[in-house]
C-alpha positions as a printed Julia matrix, in Angstrom:
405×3 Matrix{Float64}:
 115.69   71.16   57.96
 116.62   69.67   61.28
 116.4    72.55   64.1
 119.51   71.87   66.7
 118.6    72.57   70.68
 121.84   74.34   72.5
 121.94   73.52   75.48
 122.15   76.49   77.59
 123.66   76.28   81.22
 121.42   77.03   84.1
 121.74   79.88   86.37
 124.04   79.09   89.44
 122.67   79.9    92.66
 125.12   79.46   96.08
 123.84   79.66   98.96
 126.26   79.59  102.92
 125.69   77.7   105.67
 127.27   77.89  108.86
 127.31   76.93  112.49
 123.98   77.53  114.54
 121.99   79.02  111.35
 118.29   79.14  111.32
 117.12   76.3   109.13
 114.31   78.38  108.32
 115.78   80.3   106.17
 117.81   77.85  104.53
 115.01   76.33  104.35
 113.13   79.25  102.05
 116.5    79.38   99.47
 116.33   75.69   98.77
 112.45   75.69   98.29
 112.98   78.56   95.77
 116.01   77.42   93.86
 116.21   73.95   94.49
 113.92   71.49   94.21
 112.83   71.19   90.18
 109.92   72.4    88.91
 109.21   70.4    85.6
 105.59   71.73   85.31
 107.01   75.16   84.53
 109.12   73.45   81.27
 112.23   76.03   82.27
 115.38   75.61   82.76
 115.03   75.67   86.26
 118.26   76.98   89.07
 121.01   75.01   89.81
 121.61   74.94   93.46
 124.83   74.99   95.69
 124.55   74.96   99.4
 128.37   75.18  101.16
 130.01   76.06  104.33
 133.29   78.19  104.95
 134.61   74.47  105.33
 133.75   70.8   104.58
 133.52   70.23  108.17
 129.65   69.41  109.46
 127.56   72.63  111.06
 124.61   72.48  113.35
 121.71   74.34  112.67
 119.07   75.27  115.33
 117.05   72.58  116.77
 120.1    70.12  116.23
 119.93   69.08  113.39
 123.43   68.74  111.38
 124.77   69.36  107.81
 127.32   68.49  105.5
 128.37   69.67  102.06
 131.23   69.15   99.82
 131.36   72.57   98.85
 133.19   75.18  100.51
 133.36   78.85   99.41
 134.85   78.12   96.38
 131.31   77.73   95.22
 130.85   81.24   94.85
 133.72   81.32   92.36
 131.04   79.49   89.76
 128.01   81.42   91.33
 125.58   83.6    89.17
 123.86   84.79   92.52
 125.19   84.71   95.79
 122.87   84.35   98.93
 123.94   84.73  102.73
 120.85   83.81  105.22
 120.75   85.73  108.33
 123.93   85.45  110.66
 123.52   83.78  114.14
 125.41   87.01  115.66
 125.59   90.4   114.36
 127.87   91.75  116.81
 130.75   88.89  115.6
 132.23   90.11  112.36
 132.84   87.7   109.5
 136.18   85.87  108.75
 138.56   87.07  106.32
 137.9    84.42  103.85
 134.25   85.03  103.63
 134.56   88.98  103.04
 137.41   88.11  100.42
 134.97   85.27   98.24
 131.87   87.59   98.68
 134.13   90.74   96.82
 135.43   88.39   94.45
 132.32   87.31   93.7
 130.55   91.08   93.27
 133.3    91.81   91.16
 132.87   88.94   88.79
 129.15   90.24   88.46
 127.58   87.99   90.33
 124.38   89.1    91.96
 124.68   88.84   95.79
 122.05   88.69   98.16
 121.19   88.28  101.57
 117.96   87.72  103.76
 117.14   89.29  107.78
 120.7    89.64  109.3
 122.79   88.41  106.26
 123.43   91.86  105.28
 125.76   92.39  108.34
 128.16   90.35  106.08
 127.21   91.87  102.91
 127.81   95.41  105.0
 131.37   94.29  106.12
 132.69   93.08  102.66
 131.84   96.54  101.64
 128.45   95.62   98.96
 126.35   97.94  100.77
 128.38  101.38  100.75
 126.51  104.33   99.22
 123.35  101.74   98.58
 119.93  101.32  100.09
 119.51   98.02  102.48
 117.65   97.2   105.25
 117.82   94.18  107.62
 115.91   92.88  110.94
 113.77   95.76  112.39
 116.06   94.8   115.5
 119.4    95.36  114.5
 118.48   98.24  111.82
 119.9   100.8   114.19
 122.85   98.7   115.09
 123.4    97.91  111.44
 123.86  102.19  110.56
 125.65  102.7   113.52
 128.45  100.16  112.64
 128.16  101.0   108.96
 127.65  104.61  108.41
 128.09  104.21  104.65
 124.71  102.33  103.91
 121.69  104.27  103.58
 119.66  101.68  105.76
 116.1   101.79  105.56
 114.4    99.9   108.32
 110.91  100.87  107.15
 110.48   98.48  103.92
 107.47   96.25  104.72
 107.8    92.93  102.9
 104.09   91.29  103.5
 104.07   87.73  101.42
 100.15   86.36  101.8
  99.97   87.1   105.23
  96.19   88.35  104.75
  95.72   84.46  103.86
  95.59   83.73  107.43
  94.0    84.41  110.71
  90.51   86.64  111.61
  88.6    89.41  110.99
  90.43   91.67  113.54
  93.55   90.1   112.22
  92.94   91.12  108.83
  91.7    94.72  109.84
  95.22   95.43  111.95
  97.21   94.42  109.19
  95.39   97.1   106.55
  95.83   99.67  109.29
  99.43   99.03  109.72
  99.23   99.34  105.39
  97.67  102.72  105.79
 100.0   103.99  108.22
 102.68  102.99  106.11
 101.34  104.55  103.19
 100.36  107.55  105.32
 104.06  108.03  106.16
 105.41  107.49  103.04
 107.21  103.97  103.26
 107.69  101.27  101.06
 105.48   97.98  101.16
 106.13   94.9    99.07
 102.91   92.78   98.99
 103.23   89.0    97.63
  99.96   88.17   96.82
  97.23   85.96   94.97
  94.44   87.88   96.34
  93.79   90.34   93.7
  91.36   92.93   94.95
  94.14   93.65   97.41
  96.58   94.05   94.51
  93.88   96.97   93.55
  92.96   98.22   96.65
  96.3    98.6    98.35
  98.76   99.04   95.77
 100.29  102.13   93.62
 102.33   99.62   91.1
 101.66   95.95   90.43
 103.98   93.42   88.95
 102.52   90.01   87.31
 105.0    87.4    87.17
 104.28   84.06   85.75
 107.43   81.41   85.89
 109.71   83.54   87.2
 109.07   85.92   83.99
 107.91   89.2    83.82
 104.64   88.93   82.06
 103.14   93.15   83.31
 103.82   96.28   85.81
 101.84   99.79   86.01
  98.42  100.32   86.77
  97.16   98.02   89.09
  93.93   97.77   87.87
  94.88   96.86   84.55
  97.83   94.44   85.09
  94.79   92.3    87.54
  92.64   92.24   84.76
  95.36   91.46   81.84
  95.42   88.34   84.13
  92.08   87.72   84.52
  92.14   87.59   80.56
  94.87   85.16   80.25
  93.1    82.82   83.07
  90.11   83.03   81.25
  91.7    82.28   78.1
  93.42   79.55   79.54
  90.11   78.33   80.29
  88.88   78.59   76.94
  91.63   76.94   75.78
  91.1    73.62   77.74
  87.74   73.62   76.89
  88.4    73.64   73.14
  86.21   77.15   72.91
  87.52   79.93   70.52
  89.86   82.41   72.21
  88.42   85.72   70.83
  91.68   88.13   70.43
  92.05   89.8    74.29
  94.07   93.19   73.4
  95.55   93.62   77.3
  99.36   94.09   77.08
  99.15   96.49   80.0
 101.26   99.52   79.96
 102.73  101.88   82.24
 100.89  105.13   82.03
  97.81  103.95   83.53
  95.24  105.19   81.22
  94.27  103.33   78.75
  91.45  100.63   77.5
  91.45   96.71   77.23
  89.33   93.79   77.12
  88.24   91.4    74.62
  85.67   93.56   72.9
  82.88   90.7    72.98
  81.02   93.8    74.09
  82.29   97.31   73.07
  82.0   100.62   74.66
  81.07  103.2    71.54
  80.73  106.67   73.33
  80.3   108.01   77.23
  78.82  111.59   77.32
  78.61  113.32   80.41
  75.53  115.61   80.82
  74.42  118.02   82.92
  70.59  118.21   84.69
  69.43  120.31   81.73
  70.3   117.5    79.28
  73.54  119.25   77.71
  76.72  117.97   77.74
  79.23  119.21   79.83
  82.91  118.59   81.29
  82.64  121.41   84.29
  80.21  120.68   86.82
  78.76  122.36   90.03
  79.32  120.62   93.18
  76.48  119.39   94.45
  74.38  119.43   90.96
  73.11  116.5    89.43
  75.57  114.44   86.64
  74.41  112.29   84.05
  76.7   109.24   82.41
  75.77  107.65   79.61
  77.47  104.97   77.86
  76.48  103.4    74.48
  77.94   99.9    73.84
  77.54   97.49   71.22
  77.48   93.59   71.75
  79.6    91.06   69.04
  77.21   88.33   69.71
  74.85   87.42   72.58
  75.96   87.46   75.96
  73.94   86.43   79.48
  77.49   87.3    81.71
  77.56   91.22   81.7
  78.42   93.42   83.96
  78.35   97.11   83.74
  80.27   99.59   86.16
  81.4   103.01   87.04
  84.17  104.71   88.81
  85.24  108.28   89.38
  88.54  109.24   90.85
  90.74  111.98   91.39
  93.03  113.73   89.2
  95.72  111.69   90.81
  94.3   107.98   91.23
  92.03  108.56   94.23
  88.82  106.57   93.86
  86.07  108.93   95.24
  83.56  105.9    94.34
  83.01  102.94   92.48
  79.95  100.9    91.74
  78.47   98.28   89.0
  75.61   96.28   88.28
  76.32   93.25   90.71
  77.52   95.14   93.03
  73.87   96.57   93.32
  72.17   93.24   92.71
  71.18   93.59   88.98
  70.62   90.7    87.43
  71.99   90.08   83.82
  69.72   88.25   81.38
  71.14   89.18   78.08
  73.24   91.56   76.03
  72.7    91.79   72.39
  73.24   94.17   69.64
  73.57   97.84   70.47
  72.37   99.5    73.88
  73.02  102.02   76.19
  72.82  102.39   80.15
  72.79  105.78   82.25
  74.05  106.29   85.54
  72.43  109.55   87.11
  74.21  110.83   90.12
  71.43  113.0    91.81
  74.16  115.47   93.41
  77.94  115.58   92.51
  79.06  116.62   96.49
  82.68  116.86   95.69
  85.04  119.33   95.73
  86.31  121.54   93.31
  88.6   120.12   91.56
  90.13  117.43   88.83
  88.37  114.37   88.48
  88.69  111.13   86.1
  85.76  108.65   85.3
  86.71  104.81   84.65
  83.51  102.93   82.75
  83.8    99.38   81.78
  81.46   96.54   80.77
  82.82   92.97   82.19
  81.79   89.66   83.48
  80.96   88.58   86.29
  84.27   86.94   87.68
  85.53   90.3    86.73
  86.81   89.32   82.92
  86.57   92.82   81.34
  84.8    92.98   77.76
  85.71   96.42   77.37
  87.42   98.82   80.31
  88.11  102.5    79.71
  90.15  103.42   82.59
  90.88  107.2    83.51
  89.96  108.23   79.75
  87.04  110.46   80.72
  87.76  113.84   82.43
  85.63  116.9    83.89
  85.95  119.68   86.45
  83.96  120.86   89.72
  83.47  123.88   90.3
  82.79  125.64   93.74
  82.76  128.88   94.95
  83.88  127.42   98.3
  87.54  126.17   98.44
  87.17  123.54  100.92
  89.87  120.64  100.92
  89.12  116.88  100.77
  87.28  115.26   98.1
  83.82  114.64   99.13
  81.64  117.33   99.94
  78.3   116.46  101.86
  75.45  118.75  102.38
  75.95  120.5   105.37
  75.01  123.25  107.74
  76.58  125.11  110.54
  74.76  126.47  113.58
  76.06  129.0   116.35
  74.48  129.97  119.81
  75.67  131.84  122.52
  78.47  134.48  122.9
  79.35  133.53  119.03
  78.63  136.56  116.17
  80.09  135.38  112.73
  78.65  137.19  110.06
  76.8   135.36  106.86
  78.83  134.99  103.53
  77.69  137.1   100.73
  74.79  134.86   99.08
  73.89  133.63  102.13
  75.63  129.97  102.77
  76.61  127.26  100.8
């Protein structure tokens, strides 16, 4: 039987350009929709760049462009991008407001990048929708549109920890944390994947253009770590063993290859017994019983213990502390003893996994283990260190019953 290919038309991007426009951004639409990309073996965008008229526009720097498309483009368009206007304050003509309606109400997507979404704003797209533009003109931008529910504080950070220092690096993650603080919305773009962990609530992996996983960060980083290292495999002619990772979205769960397989994690108190509630500030035992499919010299074996609602109170594994793997075989078991549990009362989670060394995971339980502290003192936080207080002077504060904790 002879299979048949249909050919299947490519998506229609169309993109303005007008007089004194920042090439720059231009610039960013043709780099992402325009030049092909055969390695990816997609059907890749097909690309329109026009003008409001045939006629030649400058762009800053003085350079000059031409196209043979007008705004009729947008009449064939699938999406619809508008780079950032040269003036805010001047309000688009007629004829661009009346091809970017048609073109919303033909269900194309429309788009716009910095400034652009002055002109999205005056055709109306925005009304009763979230948007944001330049930090400079957001205020401008809701005073001229009252309609749009503008947002200025959306922080859009593409791999901009790739570059510069130290103290570079350390202001950006503060400015992070004071977003998070306040409650605003960052967007990190981003190949550096203990940032993904570190910094982020959600995580997206996209691979082509395609969705490929979202949820937990932790396990959508290392459902990619198991495809690299497949793909490694792979070109090495080595068996693939089957990698069970299809992340999901309620951010418990377990994955890994299984190579080496966690069997049962007890949690004991300092008399031996096994508990879920503990005493803040008495000792915790975790042990973990594992079994290895074959011999392995690349282990790694690690701990983490987090609050009720993702927090990680602290995290540590065998490289981490300079352990030295030599080999893995058959069944085993390691024990973490924590000499005092100084946390507060409350809900806490415990994440164990066994892994390699490039971070690979054999076998990762995450958030399946839970157990309480309990305190007679209600203090707020999460870690509670031994402490003492002290008074002299004109001070008289009476003991707690039991003398202090």
């Amino acid at each position: 039987m002879t299979r048949i290919r249909l050919a299947r038309r490519r998506h229609r991007v169309a993109v303005l350009a007008y007089e004194a426009m920042s090439s720059f951004e231009l610039g960013i639409v043709i780099e992402v929709f325009g030049l092909p990309r055969p390695e990816l073996d997609v059907d890749w965008y097909e690309l329109t760049v026009c003008t409001e008229s045939t006629a030649p526009v400058s762009v800053i720097g003085g350079a000059s462009l031409s196209s043979a498309a007008g705004l009729e483009a947008f009449d064939q368009a699938d999406t619809v991008i508008v780079p950032g206007v040269a003036d805010v304050h001047a309000p688009p003509s007629p004829a661009l407001i009346g091809a970017l309606r048609a073109a919303h109400e033909r269900g194309a997507r429309i788009a716009s990048i910095c400034s652009g979404a002055f002109a999205l704003a005056a055709a109306g797209l925005l009304d009763g929708r979230r948007a944001t533009t330049h930090w400079r003109y957001a205020e401008e931008l809701q005073r001229r549109f009252p309609a749009i529910n503008v947002d200025p504080d959306v922080l859009l950070v593409d791999e901009v920890l790739a570059v510069g220092d130290e103290a570079f690096t350390h202001k950006c993650l503060e400015k992070f944390a004071e977003f998070r603080r306040r409650g605003k919305t960052i967007v990190l773009v981003t190949h550096t994947l203990d940032l993904v962990t570190r910094l982020c609530d959600q995580a997206v992996w996209l691979d082509g253009g395609k969705l490929r996983a979202s949820g937990d960060p932790k396990r959508v980083v290392d459902a990619y770590l198991l495809e690299v290292a497949s793909g490694e495999n792979r070109a090495s002619a080595e068996t693939v063993p089957d990698a069970s990772a299809a992340p999901d979205s309620n951010g418990a769960g377990r994955w890994g290859s299984r190579e080496a397989e966690i069997e049962q994690v007890e949690l004991l108190r300092g008399d031996g017994q096994s508990a879920h509630v503990f005493e803040s500030g008495q000792p915790m035992r975790i042990r973990v019983r594992l079994r290895a499919q074959r011999p392995l010299h690349d282990f790694v074996f690690g701990i983490g213990i987090f609050t009720a609602d993702g927090v990680c109170c602290f995290g540590t594994n065998t490289d981490i502390e300079g352990n030295v793997p030599r080999e893995l075989s058959g069944r085993g078991e390691f024990v973490v003893d924590v000499d005092r549990l100084d946390l507060v009362a409350g809900a806490y989670k415990l994440d164990v996994a066994v892994h390699r060394q490039d971070g690979v995971p054999y076998d990762y339980h995450r958030l399946l283990y839970s157990f309480r502290v309990a305190s007679p003192v209600k203090d707020t936080g999460i870690y509670r260190p031994r402490h003492r207080w002290t008074f002299e002077g004109g001070i008289d504060i009476a003991e707690p019953p039991g003398g202090r904790s």
